[in-house]
Every structure is written in structure tokens, then in C-alpha cells.
N, C-alpha and C positions, 0 to 999 in steps of 0.2 A: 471074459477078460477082466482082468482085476483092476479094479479102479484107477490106483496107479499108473497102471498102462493105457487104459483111457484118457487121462488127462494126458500122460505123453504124447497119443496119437492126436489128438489135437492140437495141442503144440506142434508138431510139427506141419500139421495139415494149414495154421493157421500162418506159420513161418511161411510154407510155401505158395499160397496163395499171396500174404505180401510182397513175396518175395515177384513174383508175378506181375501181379499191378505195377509194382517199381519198374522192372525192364520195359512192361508194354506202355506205357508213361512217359517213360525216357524216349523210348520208338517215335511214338508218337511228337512228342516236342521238338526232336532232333528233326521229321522231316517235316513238320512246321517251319524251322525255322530254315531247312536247307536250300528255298528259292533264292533270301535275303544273305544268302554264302558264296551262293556260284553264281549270281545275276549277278552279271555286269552293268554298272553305270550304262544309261539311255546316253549316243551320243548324239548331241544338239544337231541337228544339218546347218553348215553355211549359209547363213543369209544372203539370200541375194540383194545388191543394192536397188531402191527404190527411186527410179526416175520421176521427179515431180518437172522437175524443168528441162525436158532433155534438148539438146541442140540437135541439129539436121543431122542426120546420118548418108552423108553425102561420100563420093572418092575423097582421099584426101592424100595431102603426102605421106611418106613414108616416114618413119622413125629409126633411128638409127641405134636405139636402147630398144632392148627388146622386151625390156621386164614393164616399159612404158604402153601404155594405150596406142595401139597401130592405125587409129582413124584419128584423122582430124575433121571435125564438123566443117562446112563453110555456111553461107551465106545465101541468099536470092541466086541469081544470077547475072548480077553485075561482077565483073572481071576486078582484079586489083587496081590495074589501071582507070576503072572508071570510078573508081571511089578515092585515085591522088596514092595511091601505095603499090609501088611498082618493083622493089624488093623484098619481097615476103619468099623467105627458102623453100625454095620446091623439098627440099629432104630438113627437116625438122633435126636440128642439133638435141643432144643429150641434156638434161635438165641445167645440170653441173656445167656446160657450155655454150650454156644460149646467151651470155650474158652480150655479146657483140651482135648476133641477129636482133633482139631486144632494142638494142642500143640504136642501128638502124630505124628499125620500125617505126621506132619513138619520135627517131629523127623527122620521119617524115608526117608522123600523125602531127608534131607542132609545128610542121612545112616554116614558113618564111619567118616566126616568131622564135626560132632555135628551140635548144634543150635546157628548160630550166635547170636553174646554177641550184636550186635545193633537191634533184634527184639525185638517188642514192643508185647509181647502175649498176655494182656489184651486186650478185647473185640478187637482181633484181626480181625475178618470177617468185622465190623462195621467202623473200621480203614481203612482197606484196599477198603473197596467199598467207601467210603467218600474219600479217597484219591485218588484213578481212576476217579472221577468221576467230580474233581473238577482238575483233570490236564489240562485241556484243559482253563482253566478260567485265569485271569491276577496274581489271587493269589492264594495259596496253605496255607490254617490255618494248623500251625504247629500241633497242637493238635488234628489232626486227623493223622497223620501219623503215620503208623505202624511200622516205621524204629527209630532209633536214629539218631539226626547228625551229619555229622562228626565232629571229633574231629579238635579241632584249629582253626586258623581265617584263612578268603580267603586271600592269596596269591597273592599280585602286584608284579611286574616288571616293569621295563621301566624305567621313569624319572617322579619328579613331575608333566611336564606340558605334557610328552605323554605317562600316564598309558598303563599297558599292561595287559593281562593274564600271570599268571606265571606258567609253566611246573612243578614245585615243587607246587604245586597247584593240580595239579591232582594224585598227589599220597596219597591226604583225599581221596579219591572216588574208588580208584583200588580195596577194601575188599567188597563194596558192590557189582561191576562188577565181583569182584573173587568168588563170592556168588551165582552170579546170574550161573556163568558159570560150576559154578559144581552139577546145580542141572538138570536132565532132565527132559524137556521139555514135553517128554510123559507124563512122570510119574505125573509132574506139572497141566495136565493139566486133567489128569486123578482123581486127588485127587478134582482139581477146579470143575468137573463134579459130583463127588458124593455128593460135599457140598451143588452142585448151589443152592437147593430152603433156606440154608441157607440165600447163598451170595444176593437173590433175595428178601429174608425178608428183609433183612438191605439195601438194595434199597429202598424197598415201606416205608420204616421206614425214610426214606431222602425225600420223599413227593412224590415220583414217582407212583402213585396207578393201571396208565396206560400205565406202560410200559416192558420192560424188559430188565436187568443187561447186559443181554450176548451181545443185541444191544449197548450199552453205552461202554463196555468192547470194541470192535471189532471199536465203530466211536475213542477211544483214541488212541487207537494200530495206527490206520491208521493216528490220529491227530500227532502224534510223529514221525511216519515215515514218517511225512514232513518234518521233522527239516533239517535243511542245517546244512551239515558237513565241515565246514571251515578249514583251518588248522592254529595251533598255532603259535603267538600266534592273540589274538583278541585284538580291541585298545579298551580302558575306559575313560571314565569322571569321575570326581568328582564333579558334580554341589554342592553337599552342604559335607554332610558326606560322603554316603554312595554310593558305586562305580557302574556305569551304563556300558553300551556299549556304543560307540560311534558311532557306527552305529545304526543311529532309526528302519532301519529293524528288529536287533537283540533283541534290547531295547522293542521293540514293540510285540513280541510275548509271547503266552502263558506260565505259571509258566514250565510248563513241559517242554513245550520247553526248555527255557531259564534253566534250570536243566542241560538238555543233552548240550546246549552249554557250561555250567559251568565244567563239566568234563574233559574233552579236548579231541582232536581228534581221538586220540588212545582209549582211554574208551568209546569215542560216538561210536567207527566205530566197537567196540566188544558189545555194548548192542542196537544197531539198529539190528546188524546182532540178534542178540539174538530175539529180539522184533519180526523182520520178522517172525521167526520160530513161534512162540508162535502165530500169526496172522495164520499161515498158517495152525499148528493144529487147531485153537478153528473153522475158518469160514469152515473146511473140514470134520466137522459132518454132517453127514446122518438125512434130519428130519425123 
């Protein structure tokens, strides 16, 4: 073969051997990468909610919303009647219509002392879970709150360059702590057990789909029974209008918190004690 022809058969032998390598290359890479083409996204399973505090899983009424929780927990075994509440609905109204069974109940948990003139009874179950549930956060939307509030402006003492708390101050706050303490506690939390899959509706209705109220209830109770009980009175600033603590510890905690410091030390140290009790009933159910 004549040299010429030689180097040609090479060249070609050399073409086709790369030529080789390249397709079995590409082969290779393409089914490399062909899992990460046709696997599909892992999908997460639903979580199940996690009962830390559950209530009795007893009969209960019926519900008349079906997309609602169909139990209602109760209680021991003392009757309505033997704990003073003797119209609790046998059939559980819709969230969106409880506001009159509510309004009953209420009636009788503050028996011969009426219905304080500062509750708010519209869509009151939906108030009150939007309100617990957002005390623990830096701010509190007035517009969900189930209370009125109190009457007249907060209250300084001191001097302009070192504001204070002022003792007349905490006498806006003594009718809702006088509220609190005439009502029992049993009784309270007895009526909150026939409602829950009310109160639990208007949870999942605040975007909650995976969880449950009575857990959220029982982490505030405990978020509040942190609060430092200082004594009166507290020092303030005025950085622009509107009056702060001066101490960034104080300044720096939850609306709820800072609620219970706003009251003064005598109203904190009757509605902590109050708080305790109410913690002590709801986590002392039987699953």
C-alpha cells in the first residue's frame, strides 16, 4: 500500500474511532442523567396533627357543619346542671351561627353579675380564637378583639424627661380583672369543652388545617405565664409620640405580654394567678 493510502486508512480509522467514543459518551451521559428527567418530585405525606393537650374523647353533640370536628369533648362527670349551666345545645350551631348560643352560655357562666357592657358578642368564638392566638406576636389587630377598650387615655406620671407608669392608670383595667374573677374557672372551661370543635372551626378558618386550638391555647397560657411581674411603677420614653418602656427587655416582648405589664402589678399578680388556674384545668384532661 502506498504511503498515501496509508495515512488515509488512518485517518479514517482515527475519524471512526472518535467518532465512536462521542456517540458511546453521549449514551452514557443521557442515561446518567435520565432518573433526574422522569423522577418525579418525592410527595411529602400529610401530617398528622400532634395532640400535646388533648381533651376527653367522650359522646358528644352532634354538629350540624360537616366540614367541622363531629366530637365534642366534655368534662368529669358532673351534668350541666351541676356546675349552674343548664342551656348548653344539645346540637352544636355552625361556627358562623353560634353567636346566640355563645351569648346564652356567657349569660349564665356570669349568673346574677350580668353580661359585661365591654363584650364584644358578634362572631364572638372567631374574636376570641384570632385574639389568643395572636397574643404571643409583637402586635395584637384591634379588630379582632372580643373585649372593648378601656375607656380614656393611658395614664403618665413622673416628669417630662423621666416618664413613668402611673398607679391611676391601672384603675382602666380593675372591671375587666373584676370580670375575670367572678367567673369560675370550672364552669369556664367547661362551657370552652362543649364548644371546642366550634373554637377549633375558627382555628382551621385562621389557616391552621394541621393543627389543634387546644395546643395553641395551653403554648399562650404558658407564653403569659412568663411575663415578669415588676413592681410599680415602670420608667418610659417618649422617642416620638407615642410612650415605650425604657427598658428594652419590657419594650421587646410580646403584645400580650406587654398588656399584662400595662395593667400594673396588683391586676397582673390577680390575672397570672387566674391564668395559672385555667392552665391547670384545660392541660388536666383525661385523653
Amino acid at each position: 500500500m502506498k504511503r498515501t493510502n496509508q495515512l488515509i486508512f488512518i485517518l479514517v480509522i482515527l475519524i471512526i474511532a472518535l467518532g465512536a467514543a462521542i456517540y458511546f459518551r453521549s449514551t452514557e451521559s443521557l442515561q446518567e442523567r435520565q432518573p433526574e428527567v422522569v423522577q418525579s418530585p418525592v410527595q411529602e405525606p400529610i401530617k398528622k396533627p400532634i395532640i400535646h393537650y388533648p381533651l376527653p374523647e367522650t359522646p358528644a353533640p352532634q354538629h350540624q357543619d360537616s366540614a367541622a370536628p363531629q366530637t365534642a369533648p366534655d368534662t368529669d362527670t358532673d351534668t350541666d346542671t351541676d356546675k349552674g349551666v343548664q342551656t348548653l345545645p344539645e346540637t352544636l350551631p355552625a361556627v358562623q351561627d353560634s353567636d346566640k348560643s355563645i351569648e346564652t352560655a356567657l349569660t349564665e357562666l356570669f349568673n346574677d353579675n350580668g353580661l359585661p357592657k365591654f363584650l364584644l358578642l358578634e362572631n364572638f368564638i372567631q374574636r376570641l380564637v384570632a385574639t389568643i392566638d395572636n397574643l404571643p406576636e409583637k402586635k395584637l389587630p384591634r379588630i379582632h378583639l372580643p373585649v372593648k377598650p378601656p375607656h380614656g387615655k393611658f395614664i403618665v406620671s413622673g416628669t417630662p424627661e423621666q416618664p413613668q407608669t402611673s398607679s391611676r392608670n391601672n384603675q382602666r383595667y380593675t372591671i375587666y380583672v373584676g370580670a375575670l374573677e367572678a367567673v369560675s374557672p370550672d364552669l369556664a372551661v367547661k362551657i370552652y369543652i362543649h364548644f371546642y370543635p366550634l373554637f377549633q372551626k375558627a382555628y382551621e378558618q385562621l389557616g391552621y388545617k394541621n393543627a389543634y386550638f387546644n395546643d395553641r391555647l395551653v403554648f399562650v397560657l404558658d407564653h403569659l405565664l412568663e411575663t415578669p411581674n415588676p413592681a410599680d411603677p415602670l420608667s418610659l420614653s417618649q422617642p416620638v409620640v407615642l410612650y415605650t418602656y425604657a427598658d428594652p427587655t419590657y419594650e421587646n416582648m410580646s403584645a400580650g405580654q406587654k398588656m399584662l405589664l400595662r395593667i400594673g402589678q396588683d391586676n397582673r399578680t390577680r390575672v397570672l394567678n387566674i391564668l395559672q388556674e385555667y392552665r391547670r384545668l384545660v392541660t388536666g384532661q383525661h385523653p
